[in-house]
C-alpha positions in Angstrom: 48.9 -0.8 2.2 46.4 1.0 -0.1 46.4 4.4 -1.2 43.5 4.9 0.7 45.2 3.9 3.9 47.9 5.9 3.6 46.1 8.7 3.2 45.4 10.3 6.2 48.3 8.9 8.2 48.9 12.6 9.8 48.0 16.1 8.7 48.7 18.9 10.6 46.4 21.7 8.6 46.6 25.0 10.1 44.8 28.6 10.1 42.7 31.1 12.0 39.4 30.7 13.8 37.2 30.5 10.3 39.4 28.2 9.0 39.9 26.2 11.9 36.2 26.3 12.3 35.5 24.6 8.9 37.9 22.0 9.9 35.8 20.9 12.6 32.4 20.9 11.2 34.2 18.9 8.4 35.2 16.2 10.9 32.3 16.3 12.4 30.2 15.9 9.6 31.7 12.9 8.4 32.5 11.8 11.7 30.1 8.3 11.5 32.0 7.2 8.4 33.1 3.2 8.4 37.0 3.7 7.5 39.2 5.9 9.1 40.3 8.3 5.9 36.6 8.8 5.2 36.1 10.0 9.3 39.2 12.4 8.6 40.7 10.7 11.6 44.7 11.9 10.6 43.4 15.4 11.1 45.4 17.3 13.9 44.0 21.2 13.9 46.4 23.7 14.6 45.5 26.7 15.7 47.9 29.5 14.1 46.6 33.0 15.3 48.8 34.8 13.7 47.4 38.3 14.0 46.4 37.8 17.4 50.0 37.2 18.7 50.8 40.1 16.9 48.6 42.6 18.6 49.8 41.0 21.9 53.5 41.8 20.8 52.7 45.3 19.7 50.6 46.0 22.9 53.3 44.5 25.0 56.0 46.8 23.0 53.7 49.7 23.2 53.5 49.2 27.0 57.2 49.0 27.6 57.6 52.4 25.8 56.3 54.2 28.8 
């Protein structure tokens, strides 16, 4: 097995909407490459909204105060 191969076996990158966003139109832009590390094809996004869940929390705690 190459270096090459190995390369993209699974990578679980992770960030907010702009960053998740890049991702994409990464993958997508090399998404008619011939071997499976140049397609990006171990890529699996994860979406970590950070800020949003914690606005949810601090709403939800706000609302329980009253």
């Amino acid at each position: 097995m190459t270096i090459s191969q190995k390369f993209f076996t699974r990578y679980n990158p992770g960030g907010d909407h702009l960053t998740i966003k890049c991702a994409i139109n990464a993958v997508n832009a090399v998404g008619d490459a011939d071997k499976p590390y140049e397609r990006l094809q171990g890529l699996v996004l994860k979406h970590e909204d950070f800020h949003c869940e914690m606005n949810f929390l601090q709403v939800t705690n706000f609302v329980q105060k009253f």
